[in-house]
Structure formats: C-alpha cells, structure tokens
C-alpha positions in Angstrom: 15.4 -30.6 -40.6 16.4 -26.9 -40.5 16.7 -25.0 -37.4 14.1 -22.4 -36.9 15.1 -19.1 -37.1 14.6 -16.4 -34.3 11.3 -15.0 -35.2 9.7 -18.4 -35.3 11.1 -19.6 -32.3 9.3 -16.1 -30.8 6.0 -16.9 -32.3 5.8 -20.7 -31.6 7.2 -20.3 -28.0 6.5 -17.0 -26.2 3.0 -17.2 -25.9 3.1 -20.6 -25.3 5.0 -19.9 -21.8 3.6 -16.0 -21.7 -0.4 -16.4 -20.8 0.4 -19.0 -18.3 3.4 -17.0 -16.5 0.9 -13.9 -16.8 -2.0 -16.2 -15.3 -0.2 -16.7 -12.4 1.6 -13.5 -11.5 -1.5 -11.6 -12.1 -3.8 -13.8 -9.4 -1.2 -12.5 -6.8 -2.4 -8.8 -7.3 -5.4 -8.7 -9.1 -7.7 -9.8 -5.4 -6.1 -7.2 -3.9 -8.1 -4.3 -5.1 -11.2 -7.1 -4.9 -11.1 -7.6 -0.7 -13.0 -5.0 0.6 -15.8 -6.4 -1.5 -15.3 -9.6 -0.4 -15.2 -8.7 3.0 -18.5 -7.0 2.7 -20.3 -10.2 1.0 -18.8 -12.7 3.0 -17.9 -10.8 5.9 -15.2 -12.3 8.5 -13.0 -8.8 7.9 -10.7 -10.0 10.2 -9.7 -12.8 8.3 -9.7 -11.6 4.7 -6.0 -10.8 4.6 -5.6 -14.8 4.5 -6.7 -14.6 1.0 -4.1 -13.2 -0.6 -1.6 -15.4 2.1 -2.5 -18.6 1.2 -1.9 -18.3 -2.3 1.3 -16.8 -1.4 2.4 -19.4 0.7 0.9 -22.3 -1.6 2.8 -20.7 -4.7 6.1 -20.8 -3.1 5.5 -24.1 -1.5 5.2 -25.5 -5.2 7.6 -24.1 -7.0 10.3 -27.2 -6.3 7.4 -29.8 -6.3 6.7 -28.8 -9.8 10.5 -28.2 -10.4 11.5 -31.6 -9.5 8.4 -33.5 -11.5 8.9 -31.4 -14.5 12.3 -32.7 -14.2 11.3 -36.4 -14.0 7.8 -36.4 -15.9 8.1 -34.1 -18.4 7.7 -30.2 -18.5 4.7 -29.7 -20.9 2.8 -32.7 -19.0 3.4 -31.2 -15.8 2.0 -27.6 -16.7 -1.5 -29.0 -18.2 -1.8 -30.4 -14.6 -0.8 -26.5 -13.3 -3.5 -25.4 -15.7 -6.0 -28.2 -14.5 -5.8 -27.4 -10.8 -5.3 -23.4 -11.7 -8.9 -23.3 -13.7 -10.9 -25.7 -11.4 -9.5 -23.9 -8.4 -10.9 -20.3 -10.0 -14.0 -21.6 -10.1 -14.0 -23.0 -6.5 -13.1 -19.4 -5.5 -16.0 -17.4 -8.0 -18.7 -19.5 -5.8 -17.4 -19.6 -2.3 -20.0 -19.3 -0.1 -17.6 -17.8 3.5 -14.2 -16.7 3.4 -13.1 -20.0 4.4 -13.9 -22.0 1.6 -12.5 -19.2 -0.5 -8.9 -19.3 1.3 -8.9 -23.2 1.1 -10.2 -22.3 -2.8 -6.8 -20.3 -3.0 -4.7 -22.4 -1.7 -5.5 -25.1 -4.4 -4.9 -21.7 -6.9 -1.6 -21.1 -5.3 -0.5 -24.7 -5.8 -1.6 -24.7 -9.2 0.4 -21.4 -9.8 3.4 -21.6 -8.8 3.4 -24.7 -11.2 2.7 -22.4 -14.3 5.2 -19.7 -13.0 8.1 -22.4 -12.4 7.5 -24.3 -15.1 7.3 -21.6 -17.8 10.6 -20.5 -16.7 12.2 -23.6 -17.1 10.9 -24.2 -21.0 12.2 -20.9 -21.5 15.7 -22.8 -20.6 14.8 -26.3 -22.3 13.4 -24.9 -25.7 16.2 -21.4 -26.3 19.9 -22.3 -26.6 21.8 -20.4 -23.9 22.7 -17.1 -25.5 18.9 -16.4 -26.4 17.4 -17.1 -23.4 18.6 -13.7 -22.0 16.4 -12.2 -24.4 13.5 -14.4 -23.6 13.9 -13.8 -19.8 13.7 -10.1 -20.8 10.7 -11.2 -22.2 9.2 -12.9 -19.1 10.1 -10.3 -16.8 8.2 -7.7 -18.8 5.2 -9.5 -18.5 5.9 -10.7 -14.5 6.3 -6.7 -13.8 3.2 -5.6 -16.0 1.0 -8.1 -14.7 1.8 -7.1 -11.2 0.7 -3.8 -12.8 -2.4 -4.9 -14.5 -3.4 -6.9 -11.4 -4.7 -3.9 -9.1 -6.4 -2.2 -12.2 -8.2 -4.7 -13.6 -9.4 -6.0 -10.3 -10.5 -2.9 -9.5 -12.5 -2.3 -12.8 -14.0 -5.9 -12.4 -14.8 -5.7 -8.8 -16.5 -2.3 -9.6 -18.7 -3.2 -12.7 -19.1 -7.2 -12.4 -18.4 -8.2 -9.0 -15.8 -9.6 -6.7 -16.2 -13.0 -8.2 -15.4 -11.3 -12.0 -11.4 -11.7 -10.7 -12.4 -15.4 -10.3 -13.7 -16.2 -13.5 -12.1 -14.6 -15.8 -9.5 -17.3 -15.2 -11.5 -20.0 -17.0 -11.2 -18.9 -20.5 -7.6 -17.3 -20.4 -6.7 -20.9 -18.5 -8.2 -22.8 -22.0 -6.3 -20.4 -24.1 -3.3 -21.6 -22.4 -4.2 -25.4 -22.6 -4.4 -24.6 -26.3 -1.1 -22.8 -26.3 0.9 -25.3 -24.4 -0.2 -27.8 -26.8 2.1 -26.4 -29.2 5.4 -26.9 -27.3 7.3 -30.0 -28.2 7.2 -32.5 -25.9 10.4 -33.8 -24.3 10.5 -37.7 -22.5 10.8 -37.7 -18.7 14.5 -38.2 -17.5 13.3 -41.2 -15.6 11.2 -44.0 -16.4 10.7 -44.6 -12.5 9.0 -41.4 -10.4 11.2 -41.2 -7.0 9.8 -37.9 -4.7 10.9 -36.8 -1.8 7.9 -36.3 0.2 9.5 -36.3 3.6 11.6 -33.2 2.2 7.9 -31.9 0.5 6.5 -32.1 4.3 9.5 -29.9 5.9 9.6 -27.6 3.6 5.9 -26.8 4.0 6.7 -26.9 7.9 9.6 -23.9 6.7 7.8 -21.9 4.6 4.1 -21.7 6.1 5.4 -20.7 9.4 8.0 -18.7 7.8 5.7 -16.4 5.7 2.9 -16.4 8.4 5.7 -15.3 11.2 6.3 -12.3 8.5 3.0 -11.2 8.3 2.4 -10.9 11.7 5.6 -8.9 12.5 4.5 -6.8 9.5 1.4 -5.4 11.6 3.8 -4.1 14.1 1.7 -4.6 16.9 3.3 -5.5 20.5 0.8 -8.5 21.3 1.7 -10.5 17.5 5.3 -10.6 18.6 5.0 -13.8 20.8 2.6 -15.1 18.4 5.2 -14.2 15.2 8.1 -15.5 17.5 6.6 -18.8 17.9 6.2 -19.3 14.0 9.9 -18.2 13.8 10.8 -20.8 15.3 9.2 -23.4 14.2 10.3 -22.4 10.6 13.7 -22.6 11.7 13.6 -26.0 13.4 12.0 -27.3 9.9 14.5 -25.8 7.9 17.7 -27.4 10.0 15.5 -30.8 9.7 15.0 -29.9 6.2 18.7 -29.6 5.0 19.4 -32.7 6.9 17.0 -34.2 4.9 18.1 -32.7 1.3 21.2 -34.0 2.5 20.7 -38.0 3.0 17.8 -38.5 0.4 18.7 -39.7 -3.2 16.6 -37.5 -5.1 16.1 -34.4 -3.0 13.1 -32.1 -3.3 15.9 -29.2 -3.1 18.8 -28.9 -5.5 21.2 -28.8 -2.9 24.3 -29.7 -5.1 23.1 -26.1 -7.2 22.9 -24.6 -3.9 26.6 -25.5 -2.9 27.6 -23.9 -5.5 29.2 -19.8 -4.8 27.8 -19.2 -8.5 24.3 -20.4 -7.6 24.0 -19.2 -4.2 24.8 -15.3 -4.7 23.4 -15.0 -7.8 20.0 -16.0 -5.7 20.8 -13.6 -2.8 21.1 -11.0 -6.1 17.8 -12.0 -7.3 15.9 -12.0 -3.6 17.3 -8.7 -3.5 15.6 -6.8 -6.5 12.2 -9.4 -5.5 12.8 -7.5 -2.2 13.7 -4.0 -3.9 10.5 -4.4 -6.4 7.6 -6.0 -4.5 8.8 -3.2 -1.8 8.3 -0.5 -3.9 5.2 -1.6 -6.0 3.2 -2.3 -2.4 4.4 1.0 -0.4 4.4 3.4 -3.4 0.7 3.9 -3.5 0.1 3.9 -0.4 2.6 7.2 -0.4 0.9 8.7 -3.3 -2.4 8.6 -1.8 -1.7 9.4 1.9 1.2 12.0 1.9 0.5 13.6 -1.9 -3.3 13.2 -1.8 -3.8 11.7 -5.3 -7.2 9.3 -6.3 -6.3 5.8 -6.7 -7.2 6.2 -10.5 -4.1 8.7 -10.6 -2.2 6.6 -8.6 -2.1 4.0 -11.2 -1.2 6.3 -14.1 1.5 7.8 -12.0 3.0 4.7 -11.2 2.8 3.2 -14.8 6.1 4.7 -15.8 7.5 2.6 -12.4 6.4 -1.1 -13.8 6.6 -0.1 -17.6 10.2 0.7 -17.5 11.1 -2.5 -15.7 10.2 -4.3 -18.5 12.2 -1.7 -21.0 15.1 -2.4 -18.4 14.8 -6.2 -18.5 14.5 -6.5 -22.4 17.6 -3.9 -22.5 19.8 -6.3 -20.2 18.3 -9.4 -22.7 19.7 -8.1 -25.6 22.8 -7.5 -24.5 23.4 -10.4 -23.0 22.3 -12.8 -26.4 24.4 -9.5 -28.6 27.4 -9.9 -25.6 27.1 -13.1 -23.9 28.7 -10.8 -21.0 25.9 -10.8 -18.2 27.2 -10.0 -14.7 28.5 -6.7 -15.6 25.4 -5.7 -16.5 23.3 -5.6 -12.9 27.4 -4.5 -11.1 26.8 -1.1 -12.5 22.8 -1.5 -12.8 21.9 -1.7 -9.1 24.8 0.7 -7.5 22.9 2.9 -9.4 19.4 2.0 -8.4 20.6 2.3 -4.9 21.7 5.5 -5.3 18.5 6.8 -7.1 16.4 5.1 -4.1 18.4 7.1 -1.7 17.7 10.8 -4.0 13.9 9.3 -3.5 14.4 9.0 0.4 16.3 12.1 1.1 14.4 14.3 -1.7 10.8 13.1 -1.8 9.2 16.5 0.2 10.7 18.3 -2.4 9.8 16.2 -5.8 7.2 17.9 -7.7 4.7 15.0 -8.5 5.4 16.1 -12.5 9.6 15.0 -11.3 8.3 11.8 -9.6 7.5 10.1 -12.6 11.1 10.9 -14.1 12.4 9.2 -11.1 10.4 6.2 -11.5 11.6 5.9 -14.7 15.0 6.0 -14.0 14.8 3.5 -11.0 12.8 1.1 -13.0 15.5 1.1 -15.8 18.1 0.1 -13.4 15.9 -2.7 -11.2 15.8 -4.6 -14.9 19.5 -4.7 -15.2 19.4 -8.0 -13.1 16.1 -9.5 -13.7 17.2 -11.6 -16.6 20.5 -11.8 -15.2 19.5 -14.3 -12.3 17.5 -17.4 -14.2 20.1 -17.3 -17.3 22.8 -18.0 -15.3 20.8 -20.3 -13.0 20.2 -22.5 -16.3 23.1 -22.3 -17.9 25.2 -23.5 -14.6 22.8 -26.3 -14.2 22.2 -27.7 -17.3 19.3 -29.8 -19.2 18.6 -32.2 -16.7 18.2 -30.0 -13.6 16.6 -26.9 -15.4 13.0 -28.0 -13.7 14.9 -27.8 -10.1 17.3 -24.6 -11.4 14.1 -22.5 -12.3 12.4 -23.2 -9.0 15.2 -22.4 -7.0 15.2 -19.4 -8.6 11.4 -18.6 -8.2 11.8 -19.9 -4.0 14.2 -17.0 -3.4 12.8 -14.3 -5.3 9.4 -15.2 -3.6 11.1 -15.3 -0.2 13.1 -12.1 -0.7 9.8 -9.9 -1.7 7.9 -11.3 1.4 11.0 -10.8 3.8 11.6 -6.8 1.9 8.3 -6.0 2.3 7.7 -7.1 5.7 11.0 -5.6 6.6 9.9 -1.9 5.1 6.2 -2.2 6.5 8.4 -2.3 9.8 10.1 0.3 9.4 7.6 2.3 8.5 5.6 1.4 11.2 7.8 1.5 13.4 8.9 5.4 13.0 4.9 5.9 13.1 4.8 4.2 16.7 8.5 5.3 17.7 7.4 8.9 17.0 3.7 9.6 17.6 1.2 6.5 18.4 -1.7 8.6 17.7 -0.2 9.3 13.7 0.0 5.9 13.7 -3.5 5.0 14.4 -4.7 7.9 11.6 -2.1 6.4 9.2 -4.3 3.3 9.3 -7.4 5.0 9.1 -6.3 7.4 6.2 -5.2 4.0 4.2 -8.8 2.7 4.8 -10.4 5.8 4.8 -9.2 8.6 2.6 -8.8 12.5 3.6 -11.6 12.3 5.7 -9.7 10.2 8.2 -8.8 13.6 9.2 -11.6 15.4 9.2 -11.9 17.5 12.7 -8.5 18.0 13.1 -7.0 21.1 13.5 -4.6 22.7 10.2 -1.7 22.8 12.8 -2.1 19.0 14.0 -3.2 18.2 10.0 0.3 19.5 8.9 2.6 17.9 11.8 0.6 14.7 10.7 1.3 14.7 7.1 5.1 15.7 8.1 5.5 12.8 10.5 4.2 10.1 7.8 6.3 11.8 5.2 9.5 11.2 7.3 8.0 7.9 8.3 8.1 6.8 4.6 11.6 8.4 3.4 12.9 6.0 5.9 11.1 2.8 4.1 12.7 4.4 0.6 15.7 4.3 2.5 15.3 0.5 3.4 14.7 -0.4 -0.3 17.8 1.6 -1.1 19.3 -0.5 1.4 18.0 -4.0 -0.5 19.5 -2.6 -3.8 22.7 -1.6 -2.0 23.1 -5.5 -0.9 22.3 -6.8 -4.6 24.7 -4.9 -6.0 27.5 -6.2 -3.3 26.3 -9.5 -4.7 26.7 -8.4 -8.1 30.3 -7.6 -8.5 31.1 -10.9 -6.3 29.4 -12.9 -9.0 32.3 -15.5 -10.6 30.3 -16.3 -13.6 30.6 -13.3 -16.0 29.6 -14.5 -19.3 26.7 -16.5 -20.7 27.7 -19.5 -23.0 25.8 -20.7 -25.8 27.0 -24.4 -24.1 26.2 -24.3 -20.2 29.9 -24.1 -18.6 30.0 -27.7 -16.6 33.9 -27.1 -15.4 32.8 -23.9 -14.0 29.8 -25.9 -11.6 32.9 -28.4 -10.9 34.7 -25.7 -9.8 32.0 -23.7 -7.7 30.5 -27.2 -6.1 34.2 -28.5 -4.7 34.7 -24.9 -3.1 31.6 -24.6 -1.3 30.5 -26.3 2.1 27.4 -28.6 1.9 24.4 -26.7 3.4 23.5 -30.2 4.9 26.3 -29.8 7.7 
C-alpha cells in the first residue's frame, strides 16, 4: 500500500482534529460576551463569573485523564466520548433554569473539552511522522488563536439576535459534524488490553488545580478582604500538589507523566510554552479593555482593531511550521522569536500614549508574528521526546501548562493593574470598574480637569500590565535558548530522553 502524499494526509486529517480542537477553544470565549445576558435572565450577578471558571477548571482538570485513556484505550475511541459529554452538556447549558445548574452544566462541558483539545493534539503526533507535525501544529495553533478571536464576536452577535442560549446550541450540530469527521481517522488498538487508572492521583490533582485556579481568581479582584479567602485556597493547592507528586511517584501507571517531567528537555520547553499561554491569554483579555477605556473605541471596533493581533499569530505559527518540517531545526526559531516579542511589548508599554490608533495595529502585527515563533515549537518537541506510546500523556502535559501559565499571566497582570489603580488613586479605581461595565458615561459629572487626570492614571496603570507581559515573554525566551533539543527528527530521538531523564531529579522527592 502506498504512502499518502502530503495533500491527502491534509484533507483526510486536519479537519478531522480541526472542528473539535475549534469546538473546545471557542466555548472558553465565546460565553464571555453572553454573561451580562445571562445574568439578567437568570439573575444571581454575583455569581456569574463561575461560568466561565468551571469550565476552566474542568478543562484543565481533564486534560491528563483523557491523556492517559487515549493512551490505554485508544485515541479516536476516547474523543467520541469527548464529543458525547461535549454535545449533551451544551444542551444541559441552552435550558438551565438558575445559574447553578448552568455552572454544574459547564462543568460537564469543560470535562468533555479538554478531552477534544488534548486529544486532537495528540493524533496530530500519532497520524504525521515527526518532521510534518511542525506544520500541522502551525496548523492547530492558527485555529486555537482565531477561535479565541471568533469566540467574543460570535457570542456577541448570537446573544444580540438569538439569545444567550444561541452560544449553547450551536454546539449540537458543529459536535455531529465532528462525530462524522472523527470517523474517518484510522483507528489504532489500545496499548493495554487491561485499563489501570490512577484515581487516587485523579483526586489530588483536582484537590491542586480547583483550589489553585479559584485562589487566582480571587487574588485577581484585588480586593483586601479576598486575600485570606485566596490564601486559604493557596494552600490547600499546595498541600495537594506535594501529596500529589508523592503519589505520581509510588503508583505504576501514574495519571502524570512524571518520567517526561524529569526530563530538562520536557520541563523547560513547558515553562517556554506557559510563558507565551501567559504572554497571549494576557494580552487578548486586557487589550480591549485598553481600547475601550483609555482610547474610547465601540466594542465593534475593538474587534476589528484587534484582528490583526490574533490573525498574525496564526501567520506566525504556520511560518515557524514550515520551517521546522523544510529545517527540522526548531529551537532556534522561538530564541530569536520571543527576545523580540519582549522587546516590542516593552515599545507598547513605554510608547502607548503616544501610538496613533492607525500605528497600533502595525504593532499588533509585529508582536503577533513573534508570539507564533514558539507555539508549534512546544508540542513538536513534547512528542517527538516521548514517543508513540506516551503521546496521549505528552500532549496533555503540554495542554496542563499552557492552561496554568494563561490563568497564572493573567491574574498576575490584572494585579498589577489593579494594583497601580488602588496604589495611586482608590477613587480611579472604583471608576475603572464602572467605565468597564458602564462606558463613557461612567464619567459623566465629572469635571474636564478630574476627567483628564483619570484617563492619565489608567493609562499608566495599563503600560505597567504591557510591561508585565513583556516581562512573561522575557522569561520564555530565557527558556528558549536553554532548550537542549535543537532539531526535530523525522524518528523521535530516544538517547536524547535517556540522557535528559538520568540528569534530572525526580519531582517525587
């Protein structure tokens, strides 16, 4: 039987592993622009930010489950169950009746997404031989950025002309396009004929991350009396995490890949790849918040001015892609990439007063370019290092610290720039909030003199959050030129994992 060239393997695969990668990154944004309504139908404002944190918390929460069944069941299997609990769950969200049905609604979502987004990695790594899968992850990190994108804009337009619930249903018939996609994916036989899981390591790890993320979110409000509350959660995440690598450390078939983890090429190409999640999910969540409060622009232009942002992370990505499958070199590419970033991030921190908002487009261009130099960088060399049989585990390692890196960035910047708001001028913090919620008019009765020293004051507040996200790209490019594996292999390198797993320390001790 003849190999199948390039173009097929494109056609037969990529949208095979595309809508359901799309399905899940675009749930993560696309409620956003849908909560005010939902607050207003269901009411229980208060608690409406927990439906976007559940499903965060679910997703990452999954991502090994699924890594380590896809592993031992079988890949394709295990993303039709994704898909199942993905499509049921949307419809369990369109007809919640209170927002706490809904939140338990997306918490069944989450679960079933971070399965598709785990998994479609990791057939990108069993169906493409090494050298191409830089061009595939290229690929799948043009349609991760653009569906962040596509999220707020879409959700918008539904919510305005169909409902709240329109963000809900219009799951069900892209999730049976997918079952009907996935169906033409070979299948491969599970690695092991008898299922071991390590549900004890399952149950920690939800006791790390839950308290983890939750913790973040409430030091993200930057109020004085969530502190004790945040602190609390801090620590329980980080008695379940020493349990947890004790754990990892003593079962047979860990829920962690700890032997990846071990290893220096693993481990800092991760810290890389938590990094840009840090650098990107930073700037995609504060950006429009800066266009509409310190440049005064509607949301609708918000979105077209920040199109050249998320478009040109793709153009970046699929750049990197094709030279690494024309190359095979890989690591070079994100050690000149992100000192490069970081320095554009900085120009957007020290100059932003004085960008025209014709020049701030250019400059989102430019800094999108340079954030995709590592994007693909990260999960090629994740698979290559650990082979067929751990690609399941490889891809949701991969997916863990990217998710933990863009909640820790952008609870880290929100702090910062709420903190220079309370440092500087409690009462321009309280009108921040209020000219988030409320628009322009948030400032209506004010005088021009206290207008002015307002809008200066937020400026300054949010050239030092640029500044943080500069600071995120700085650390991933130190990262970047400490990587040891340079090249990608069209066979994964097995002396170079030797090598990295007998020089580092077990995480367990």
């Amino acid at each position: 039987m003849t190999e199948p060239t390039n173009r097929q393997l494109f056609f037969k695969v990529f949208p095979s592993i595309m809508l359901p990668m799309f399905l899940a990154a675009v749930d993560g944004t696309i409620v956003a622009t849908a909560l005010p309504a939902i607050a207003g139908t269901l009411g229980e404002v208060e608690r409406v930010s927990w439906v976007v944190v559940s499903y965060l918390v679910a997703t990452t929460i999954a991502a090994p489950v699924y890594g380590r069944l896809g592993d031992a069941l079988g890949r394709r299997r295990m993303m039709f169950t994704a898909l199942g609990l993905f499509v049921s769950s949307s419809l369990a969200c369109a007809v919640a009746p209170s927002i706490l049905l809904l939140t338990l609604a997306r918490i069944v979502q989450g679960l079933g997404g971070g399965g598709l987004m785990t998994l479609s990695q990791a057939l990108v790594g069993e169906v493409i031989p090494p050298r191409e899968r830089g061009r595939y992850q290229g690929y799948t990190a043009t349609v991760f950025v653009g569906s962040s994108t596509f999220g707020p804009v879409a959700g918008g337009w539904l919510t305005q002309h169909l409902g709240w619930q329109s963000v809900f249903w219009i799951n069900v018939p892209l999730g049976l396009l997918a079952f009907a996609l996935v169906f033409r994916l070979p299948g491969r036989a599970a690695s092991t004929s008898r299922l071991q899981f390590d549900w004890l390591g399952l149950a920690l790890f939800s006791l790390f991350i839950a308290p983890l993320l939750l913790s973040l979110e409430q030091a993200r409000k930057f109020e004085w009396s969530a502190l004790p509350g945040a602190a609390a959660l801090l620590a329980v995440a980080g008695v379940s995490l020493r349990l947890l690598l004790r754990q990892q450390a003593r079962a047979p078939l860990p829920l962690l890949p700890i032997n990846l983890l071990r290893q220096t090429a693993i481990w800092r190409i991760e810290l890389m790849g938590a990094c840009t999640g840090a650098t990107i999910v930073s700037l995609v969540t504060f950006t429009p918040i800066y266009l509409q409060v310190v440049r005064g622009i509607t949301p609708s232009e918000t979105g077209l001015r920040l199109l050249p942002l998320t478009a040109f992370i793709g153009v970046g990505s699929m750049i990197t892609g094709q030279i690494i499958t024309r190359t095979g070199r890989s690591a070079i590419i994100p050690s000149c990439g992100l000192p490069v970033l970081s320095v554009l991030l900085m120009v957007l921190a020290v100059f932003s007063p004085q960008l025209t908002l014709a020049q701030l487009p250019l400059m989102f261009c430019a800094i999108a370019l340079f954030i995709g130099t590592s994007m693909p960088v990260v999960q090629t060399t994740v698979q290559m290092i650990a082979g067929v049989r751990q690609l399941g585990a490889a891809s949701a390692s991969v997916q863990f610290s990217r998710s933990i890196g863009s909640a820790i960035g952008a609870a880290l910047t929100g702090a910062v720039l709420f903190g220079m708001l309370a440092a500087r001028d409690p009462d321009t913090a309280k009108l921040f909030g209020n000219l988030v919620e409320l628009g322009p008019q948030a400032l209506a009765g004010l005088s021009p003199e206290r207008i002015d020293v307002v809008r200066t004051e937020i400026s300054e507040a949010f050239q030092a959050a640029f500044a943080s996200i500069a600071l995120f790209a700085a650390m991933g490019a130190v990262l970047a030129w400490s990587l040891p594996v340079r090249r990608i292999e069209n066979r994964a390198s097995q002396k170079v994992a030797a090598v990295n797993a007998a020089e580092s320390p077990s995480l367990g001790e």
